[in-house]
N, C-alpha and C positions, 0 to 999 in steps of 0.2 A: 504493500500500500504506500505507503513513504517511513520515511527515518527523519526524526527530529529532537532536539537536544529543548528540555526545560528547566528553567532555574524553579529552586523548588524553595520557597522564601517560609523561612524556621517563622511559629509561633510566637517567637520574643518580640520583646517591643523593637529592638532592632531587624530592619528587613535587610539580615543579611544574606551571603547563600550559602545556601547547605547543603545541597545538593543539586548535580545535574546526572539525570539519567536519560538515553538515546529510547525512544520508545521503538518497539518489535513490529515488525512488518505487520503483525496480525490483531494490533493492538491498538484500542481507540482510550483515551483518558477523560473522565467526566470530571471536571471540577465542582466539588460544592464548598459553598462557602460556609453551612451549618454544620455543627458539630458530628462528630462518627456514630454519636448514639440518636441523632435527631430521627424521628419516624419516619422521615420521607425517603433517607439513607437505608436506613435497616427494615423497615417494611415495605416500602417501595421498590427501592434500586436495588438494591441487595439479592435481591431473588432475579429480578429482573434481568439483572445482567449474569447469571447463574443460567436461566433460562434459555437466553441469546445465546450463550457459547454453547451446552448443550444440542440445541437445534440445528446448529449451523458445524457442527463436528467439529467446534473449537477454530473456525476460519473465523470468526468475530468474537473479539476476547475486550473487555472493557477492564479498566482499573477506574476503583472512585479512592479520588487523594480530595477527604475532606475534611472539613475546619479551615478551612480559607489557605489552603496551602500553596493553592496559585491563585485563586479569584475572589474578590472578595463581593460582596452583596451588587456592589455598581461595579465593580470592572466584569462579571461577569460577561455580559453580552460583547464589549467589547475584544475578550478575554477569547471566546468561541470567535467572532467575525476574524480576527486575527491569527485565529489556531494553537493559541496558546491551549488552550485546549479544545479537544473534539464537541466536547458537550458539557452543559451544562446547567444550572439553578436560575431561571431566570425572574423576577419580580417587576413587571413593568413602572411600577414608582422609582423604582431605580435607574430607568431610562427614560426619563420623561419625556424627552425629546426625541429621540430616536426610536421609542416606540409610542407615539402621541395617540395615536388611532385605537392602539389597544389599553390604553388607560384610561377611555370611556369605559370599556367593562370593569378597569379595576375599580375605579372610582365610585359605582352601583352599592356600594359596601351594605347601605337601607333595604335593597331589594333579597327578601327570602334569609328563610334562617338554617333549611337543611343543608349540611356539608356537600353531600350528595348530589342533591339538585344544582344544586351550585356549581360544583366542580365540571358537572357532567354540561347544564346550560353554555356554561364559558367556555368549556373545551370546543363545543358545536358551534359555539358564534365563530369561534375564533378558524375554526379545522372548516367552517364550512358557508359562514354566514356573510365573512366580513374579511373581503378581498383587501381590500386598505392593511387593514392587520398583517395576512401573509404579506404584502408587499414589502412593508417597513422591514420584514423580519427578511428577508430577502433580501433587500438593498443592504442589511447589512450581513451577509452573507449567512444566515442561518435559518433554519428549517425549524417551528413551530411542531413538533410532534406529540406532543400530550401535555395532561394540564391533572392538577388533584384542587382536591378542598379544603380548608383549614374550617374549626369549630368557631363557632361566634364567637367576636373578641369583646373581652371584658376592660375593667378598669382596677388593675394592679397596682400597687401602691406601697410605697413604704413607711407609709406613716399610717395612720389607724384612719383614716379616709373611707366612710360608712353610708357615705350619701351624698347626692349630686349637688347639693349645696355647700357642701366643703370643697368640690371644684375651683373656686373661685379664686384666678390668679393662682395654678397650681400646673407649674410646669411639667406638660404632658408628652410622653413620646407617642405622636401619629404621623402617619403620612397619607400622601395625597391627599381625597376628599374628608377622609378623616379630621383632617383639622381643622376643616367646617365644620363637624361634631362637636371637639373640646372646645373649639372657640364659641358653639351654645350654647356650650353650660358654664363659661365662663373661665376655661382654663386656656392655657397659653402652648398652643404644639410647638411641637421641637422634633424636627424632622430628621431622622438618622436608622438605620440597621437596626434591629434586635440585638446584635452580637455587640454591638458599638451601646447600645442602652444600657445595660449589667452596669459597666463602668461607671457611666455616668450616672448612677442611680447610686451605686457605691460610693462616690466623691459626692454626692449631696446635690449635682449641677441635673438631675433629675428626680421628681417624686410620682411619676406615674408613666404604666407603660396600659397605654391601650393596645391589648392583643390578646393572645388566647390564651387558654388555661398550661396546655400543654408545654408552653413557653419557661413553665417554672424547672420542667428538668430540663429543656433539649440546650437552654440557654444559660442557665443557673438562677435565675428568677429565686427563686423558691430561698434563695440566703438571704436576699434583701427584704422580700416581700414581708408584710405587715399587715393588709386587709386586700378583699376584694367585692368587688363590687359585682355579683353575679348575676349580671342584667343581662343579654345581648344586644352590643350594639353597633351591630353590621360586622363583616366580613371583605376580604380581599377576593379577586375572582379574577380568572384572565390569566392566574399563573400556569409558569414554564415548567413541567417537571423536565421536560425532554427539551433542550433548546438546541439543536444541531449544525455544528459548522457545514455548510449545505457542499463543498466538494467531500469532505468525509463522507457525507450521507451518498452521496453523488458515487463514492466510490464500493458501494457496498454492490453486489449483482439483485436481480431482483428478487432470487425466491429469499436473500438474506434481507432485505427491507420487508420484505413480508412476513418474516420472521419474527423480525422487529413489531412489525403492525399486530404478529399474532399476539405477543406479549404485553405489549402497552396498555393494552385494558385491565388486565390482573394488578400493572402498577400501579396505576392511578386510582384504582378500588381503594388496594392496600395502603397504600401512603393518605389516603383520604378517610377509610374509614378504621386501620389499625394504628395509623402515625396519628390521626388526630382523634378522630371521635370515640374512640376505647381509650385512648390514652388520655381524651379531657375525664373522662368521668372518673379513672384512676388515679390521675393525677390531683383532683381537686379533693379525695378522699387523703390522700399526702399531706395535702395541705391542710388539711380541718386537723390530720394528727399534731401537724406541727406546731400549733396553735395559731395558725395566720387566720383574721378574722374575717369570717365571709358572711356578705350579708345579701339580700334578692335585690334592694334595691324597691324604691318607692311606686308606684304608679306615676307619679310625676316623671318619669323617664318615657317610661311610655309614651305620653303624650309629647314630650319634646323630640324624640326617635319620629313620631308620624309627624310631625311638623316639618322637621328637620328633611324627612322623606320629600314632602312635598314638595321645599325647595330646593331640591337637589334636582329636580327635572328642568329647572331651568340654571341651576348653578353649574352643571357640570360641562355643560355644553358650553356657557359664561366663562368657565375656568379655564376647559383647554384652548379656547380660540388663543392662550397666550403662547401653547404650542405647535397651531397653524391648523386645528381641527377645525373643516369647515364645520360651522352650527347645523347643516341640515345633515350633512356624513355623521353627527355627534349622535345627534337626535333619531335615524336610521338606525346605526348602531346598538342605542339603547331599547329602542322598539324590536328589534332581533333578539336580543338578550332577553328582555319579558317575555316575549312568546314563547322562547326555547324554557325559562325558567318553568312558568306553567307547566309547561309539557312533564318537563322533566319532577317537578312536585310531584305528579300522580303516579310516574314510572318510580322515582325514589323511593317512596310510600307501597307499592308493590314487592322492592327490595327488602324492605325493613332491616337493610345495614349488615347485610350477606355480603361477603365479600364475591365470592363467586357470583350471586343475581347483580351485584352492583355491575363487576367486568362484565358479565353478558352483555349488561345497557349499556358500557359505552361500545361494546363491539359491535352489537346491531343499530345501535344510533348513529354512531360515527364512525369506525374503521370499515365495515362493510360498506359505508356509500363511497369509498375512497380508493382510489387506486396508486399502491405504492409506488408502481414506476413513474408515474407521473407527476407524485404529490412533491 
């Protein structure tokens, strides 16, 4: 396939090098930027690319070097266009610009609360709905291949923070439209990585991460944290499990991309329904042990989440135009998304969080309309 040499930049605060290894003719490298035990890694990719090599008699062999060993949350995508690595994590709030189109869907965070539905709507907007999307992801040389779902994000905290009127003026970690959120309830976003959060939550320069439950192990959450606020309020959507440097994808033959195609629905189940929504419920029983105080959260959330909802159908499309998203492409976009979410509600709900019924739906939703050599 080819031969190429990476610096492999050590975990210390110094980025110095520590190693350089020639990667093997038969070898593709996934970089992730979350940590080796994070669910997406170990219940997603993990089997996954176990699976690949398997099928294909070991002519497609993948390594995952992760904990930001070469890519970290934002050089990711650049990281893949460039071939630092073959593949890998991608977050479109991390390339606002370079993926503008498809941070319409991430931005949706108000719309639906099943992981499932979710994962699965976004993956179809993006694999089928919303040509803008592949494009950007093209123009920067990589291939959209699959997408999972994270559990509704909460409001994590390192002070005893029990209610949404202690918000106020309470520097919060969000990103993208998220920050339209904290800024309704009167806190102040601060926009950075989960991995880059821990820190600054530790040095005192952060007291709240909006995000998910799960986040207390895959991140270290769980040493600082204090209370939670166990509301749901929205989600991230439109994410990358599979982001592909498109000549690597390009150089696989075609029964090995269909290989690929067979497997990628078992991932994106796994990583979506064993990496996040078994692991929130696990993990927030951790947390009750550890004494972090968790509380549901008022009715007054409620009604500020539909409010908040409602203008987000004109903020979001308000927001990217500073990306260069036409308003009616924005608006398109979002209306694709709701229909496929609908859909995928009722087919979710049929699943009831099977990992096997979940991969069937994305396989006959999405991989079956799809043709590998082509995509």
């Amino acid at each position: 396939m080819f031969s190429r040499k990476f610096i492999i930049a050590g975990v210390a605060l110094a980025a110095t090098l520590v190693a350089v290894q020639t990667v093997s003719a038969a070898e593709f490298v996934y970089g992730s930027w979350v940590a080796a035990k994070h669910g997406v890694n170990t219940a997603g990719l993990e089997p996954f690319f176990k699976a690949v090599e398997k099928d294909t008699g070991g002519a497609v062999k993948w390594r995952l070097l992760a904990g930001g060993q070469l890519v970290s949350a934002r050089s990711t995508l650049p990281g893949v266009r460039d071939r630092i690595v073959d593949a890998g994590l991608v977050i479109p709030v991390f390339a606002r610009k370079a993926l503008a189109n498809s941070n319409v869907i991430f931005d949706m965070g108000p719309w639906g609360s099943d992981p499932v539905a979710i994962a699965g709507a976004s993956t179809e907007t993006v694999m089928l709905d919303c040509p803008e999307c592949r494009a950007e992801y093209k123009k920067n040389k990589t291939v959209f291949l699959g997408g999972f779902g994270t559990t509704a994000f909460k409001m994590i905290c390192s002070k005893p923070i029990t209610s949404i009127a202690q918000m106020k003026g309470v520097k919060t970690r969000a990103v993208g439209s998220a920050a339209r959120w904290v800024k309704a309830i009167g806190g102040i976003p601060v926009a950075m990585s989960p991995v880059d959060g821990v820190t600054a939550m530790q040095r005192g320069a952060l007291t709240c991460l909006h995000g998910p439950v799960p986040w207390l192990v895959s991140y270290g959450y769980m040493d600082v944290a204090k209370s939670i606020i166990n509301f749901p309020m929205g989600t991230p959507r439109g994410l990358s499990l599979m982001a592909m440097n498109r000549k690597s994808w390009d150089s696989l033959s075609v029964a090995q991309k269909k290989v690929m195609f067979k497997h990628l629905p078992g991932a994106s189940a796994r990583a979506t329904v064993i990496g996040y929504m078994a692991a929130d419920i696990e993990i927030l029983a951790q947390a009750k042990k550890r004494g972090i105080t968790i509380v549901p959260g008022g009715p007054e959330i409620g009604v500020l989440m539909a409010a908040h909802k409602k203008s987000e159908l004109t903020a979001i499309p308000k927001g990217l135009k500073k990306v260069k998203v036409k308003e009616a492409t924005a608006k398109r976009i979002m209306a694709a998304f709701i229909k496929n979410l609908k859909k995928w509600e009722g087919l979710a709900a049929t699943a009831g969080g099977d990992v096997g019924k979940v991969a069937a739906l994305f396989k006959s939703q999405i991989y079956d309309r799809l043709d590998p050599a082509k995509y």
